[in-house]
C-alpha positions in Angstrom: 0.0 0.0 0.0 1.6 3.3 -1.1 3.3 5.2 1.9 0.7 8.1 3.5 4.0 11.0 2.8 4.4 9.6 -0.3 0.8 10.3 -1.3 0.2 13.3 -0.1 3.8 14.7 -1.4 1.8 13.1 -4.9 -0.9 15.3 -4.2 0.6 18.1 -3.8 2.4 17.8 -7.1 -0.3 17.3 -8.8 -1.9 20.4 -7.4 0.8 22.2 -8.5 1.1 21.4 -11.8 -2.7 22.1 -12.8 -2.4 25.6 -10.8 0.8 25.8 -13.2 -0.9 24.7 -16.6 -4.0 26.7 -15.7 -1.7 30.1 -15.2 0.4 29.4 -18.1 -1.8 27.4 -20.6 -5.3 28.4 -19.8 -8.2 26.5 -18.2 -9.6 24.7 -21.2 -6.3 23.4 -22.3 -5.8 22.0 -18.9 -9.1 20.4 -18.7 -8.3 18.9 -22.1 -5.2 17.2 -20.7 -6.7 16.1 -17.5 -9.6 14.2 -19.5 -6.7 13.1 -21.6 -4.8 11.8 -18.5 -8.1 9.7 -17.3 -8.9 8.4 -20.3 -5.5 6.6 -20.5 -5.4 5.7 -16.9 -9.0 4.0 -17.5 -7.2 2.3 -20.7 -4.0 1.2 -19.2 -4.8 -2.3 -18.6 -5.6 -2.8 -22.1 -2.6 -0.9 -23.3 -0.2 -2.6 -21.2 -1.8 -6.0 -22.4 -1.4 -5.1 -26.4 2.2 -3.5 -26.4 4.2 -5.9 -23.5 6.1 -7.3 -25.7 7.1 -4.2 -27.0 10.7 -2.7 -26.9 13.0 -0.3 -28.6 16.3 -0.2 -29.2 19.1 1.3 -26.6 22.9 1.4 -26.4 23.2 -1.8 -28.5 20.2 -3.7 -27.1 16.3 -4.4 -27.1 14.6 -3.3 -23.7 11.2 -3.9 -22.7 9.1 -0.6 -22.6 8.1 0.2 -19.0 4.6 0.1 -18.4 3.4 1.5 -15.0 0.1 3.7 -13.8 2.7 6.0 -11.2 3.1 9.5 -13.2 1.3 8.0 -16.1 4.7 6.1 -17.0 3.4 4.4 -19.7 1.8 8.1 -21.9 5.3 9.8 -21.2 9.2 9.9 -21.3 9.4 7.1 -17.9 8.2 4.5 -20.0 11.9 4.0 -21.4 13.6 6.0 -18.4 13.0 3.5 -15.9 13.1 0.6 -18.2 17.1 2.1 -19.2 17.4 2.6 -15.3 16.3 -1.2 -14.3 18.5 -2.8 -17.7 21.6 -0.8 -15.6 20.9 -2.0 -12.3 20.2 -5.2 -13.2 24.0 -6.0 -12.9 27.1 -4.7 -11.1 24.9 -2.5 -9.1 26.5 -2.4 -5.3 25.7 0.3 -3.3 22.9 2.6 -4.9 23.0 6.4 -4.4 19.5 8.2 -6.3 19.4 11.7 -6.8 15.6 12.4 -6.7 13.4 10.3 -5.5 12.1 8.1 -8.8 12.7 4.8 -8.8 11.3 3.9 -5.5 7.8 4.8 -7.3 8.4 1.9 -9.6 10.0 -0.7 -7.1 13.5 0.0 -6.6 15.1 0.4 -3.5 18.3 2.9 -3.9 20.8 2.6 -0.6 20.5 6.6 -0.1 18.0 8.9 -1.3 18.9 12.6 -1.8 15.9 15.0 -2.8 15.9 18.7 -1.7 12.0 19.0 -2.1 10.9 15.9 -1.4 10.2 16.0 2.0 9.2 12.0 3.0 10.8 9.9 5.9 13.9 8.3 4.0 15.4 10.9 2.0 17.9 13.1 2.5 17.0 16.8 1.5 20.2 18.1 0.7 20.8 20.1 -2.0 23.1 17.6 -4.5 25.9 20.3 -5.1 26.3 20.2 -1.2 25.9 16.5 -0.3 29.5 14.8 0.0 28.6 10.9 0.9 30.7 9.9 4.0 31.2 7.0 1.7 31.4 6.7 -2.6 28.7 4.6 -4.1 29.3 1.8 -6.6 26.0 3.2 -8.9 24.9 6.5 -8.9 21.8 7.3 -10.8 19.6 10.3 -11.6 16.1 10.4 -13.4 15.0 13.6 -15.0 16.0 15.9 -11.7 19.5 17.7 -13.0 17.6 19.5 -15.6 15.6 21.2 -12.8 18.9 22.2 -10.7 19.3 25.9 -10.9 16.8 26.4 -13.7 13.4 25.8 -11.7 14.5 27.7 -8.2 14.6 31.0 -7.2 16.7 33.0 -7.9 17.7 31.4 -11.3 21.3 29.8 -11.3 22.1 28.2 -14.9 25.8 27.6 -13.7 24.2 25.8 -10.8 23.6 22.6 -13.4 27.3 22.1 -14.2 28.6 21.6 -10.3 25.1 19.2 -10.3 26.9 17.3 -13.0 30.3 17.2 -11.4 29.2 16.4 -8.1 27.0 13.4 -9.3 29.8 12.0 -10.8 32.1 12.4 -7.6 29.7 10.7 -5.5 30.8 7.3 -8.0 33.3 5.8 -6.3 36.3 5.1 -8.9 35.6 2.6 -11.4 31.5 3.2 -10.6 29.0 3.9 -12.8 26.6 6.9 -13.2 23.4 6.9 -15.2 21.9 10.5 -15.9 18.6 11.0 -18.2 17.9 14.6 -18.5 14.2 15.7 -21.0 15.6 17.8 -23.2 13.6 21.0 -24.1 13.1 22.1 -20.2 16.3 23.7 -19.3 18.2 25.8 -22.2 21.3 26.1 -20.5 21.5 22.6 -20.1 20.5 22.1 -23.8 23.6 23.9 -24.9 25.9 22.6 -22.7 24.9 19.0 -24.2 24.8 20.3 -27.6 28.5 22.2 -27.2 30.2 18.9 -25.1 30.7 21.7 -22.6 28.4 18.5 -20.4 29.4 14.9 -21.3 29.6 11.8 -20.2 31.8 8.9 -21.9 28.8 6.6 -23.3 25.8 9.1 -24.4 22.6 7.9 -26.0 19.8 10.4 -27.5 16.1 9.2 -28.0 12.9 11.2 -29.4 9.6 10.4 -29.2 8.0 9.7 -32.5 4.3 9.5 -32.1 0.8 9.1 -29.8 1.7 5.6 -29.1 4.6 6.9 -26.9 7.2 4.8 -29.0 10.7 6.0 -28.8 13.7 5.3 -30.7 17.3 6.5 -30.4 19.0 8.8 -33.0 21.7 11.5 -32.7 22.5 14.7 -30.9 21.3 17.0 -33.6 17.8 15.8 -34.5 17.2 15.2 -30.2 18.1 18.9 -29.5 15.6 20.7 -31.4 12.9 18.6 -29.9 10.6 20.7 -27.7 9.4 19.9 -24.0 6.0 19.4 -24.2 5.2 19.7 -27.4 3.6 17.6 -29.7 3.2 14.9 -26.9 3.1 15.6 -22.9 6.6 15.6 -21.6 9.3 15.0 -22.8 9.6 14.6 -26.9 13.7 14.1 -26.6 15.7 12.5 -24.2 19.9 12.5 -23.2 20.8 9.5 -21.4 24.2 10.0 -19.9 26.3 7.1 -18.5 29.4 6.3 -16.6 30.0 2.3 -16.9 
């Protein structure tokens, strides 16, 4: 049964984000999406059911899509997110350090949990350019949360992004791995750090979203980058998966 901190901190997220697409989009267009949003949670069983066999292609290999109601996984950019993040935990994993609190939505249990806004019994709300583990971690791995580092606070710090990055990787003790998947259209300055190497990682994947269906496939740098955020399709439409292995 889903932890009482856990749904409320849901709740209040959820709140949020309609106050946010109501200010910024206008009501109708936020009732649209809503209906949207219940229609396929009402269809889910019958959508996981048709496409579970489904998979797509990622850094040499065939992974399942990830079907799951939590966040509507299975109508945005989570459904190949967490199916990435469970194909690189599946081995090798050791001690698990999460920046943001993700995974344990969809079943996975990370050693330490750091999430400044998150504010649930179990995590750690330090901000992630701060936190020094007393201890390096053998995986390190962080789900669509660096692109909001610096860019979604107040006052805006673009800079802020890059010691995110660095510090991420330093929390990897040496010869550990780091997974990072950032939606790309949310955070400019992140954008062109990826698209100027100025942020890199030493195995990089790109994916875009190519229709309703939520299929994705991977391609290169230049055609991810000048996919928007939200636009044609909820969420992300292009996705950098960054990874230390």
């Amino acid at each position: 049964m889903p932890n009482i901190h856990v749904l409320r901190t849901e709740l209040d997220r959820t709140i949020g984000a309609l106050k946010d697409s109501v200010r910024q989009k206008g009501l109708g267009t936020t009732v649209s999406r809503v209906a949207a949003v219940a229609a396929g949670q009402a269809a889910f069983p019958v959508t996981k059911a048709m496409r579970q066999n489904e998979t797509f292609e990622f850094h040499g290999q065939r992974l399942p899509y990830w079907f799951a109601r939590y966040n509507n996984a299975f109508l945005n950019e989570r459904t190949v997110e967490i199916a990435i993040a469970h194909w690189f935990l599946s081995e090798n994993r050791g001690r698990v350090l999460e920046v943001g609190n993700v995974l344990a939505h969809y079943g996975f249990a990370a050693d330490t949990v750091v999430d400044k806004y998150e504010v649930i019994p179990g995590v750690l709300n330090d901000d992630i350019i701060d936190y020094r583990p007393v201890e390096p971690f053998d995986s390190v791995v962080a789900i669509s949360t660096l692109e909001h580092v610096g860019w979604d606070e107040t006052p805006r710090e673009p800079e802020k992004v890059f010691k995110a990055v660095a510090n991420v990787r330093a929390c990897a003790k040496p010869g550990g791995r780091v997974l990072v998947t950032v939606p790309l259209g949310h955070n400019d300055a992140l954008d062109e750090a990826l698209r100027t190497g100025d942020i890199k990682f030493p195995a990089e994947s790109w994916l875009v979203r190519d229709n309703r269906r939520n299929e994705w496939r991977e391609t290169n740098a230049d055609e991810a980058l000048t996919k928007q955020y939200g636009h044609p399709y909820t969420g992300a439409n292009g996705l950098y998966v960054g990874m230390v292995l």
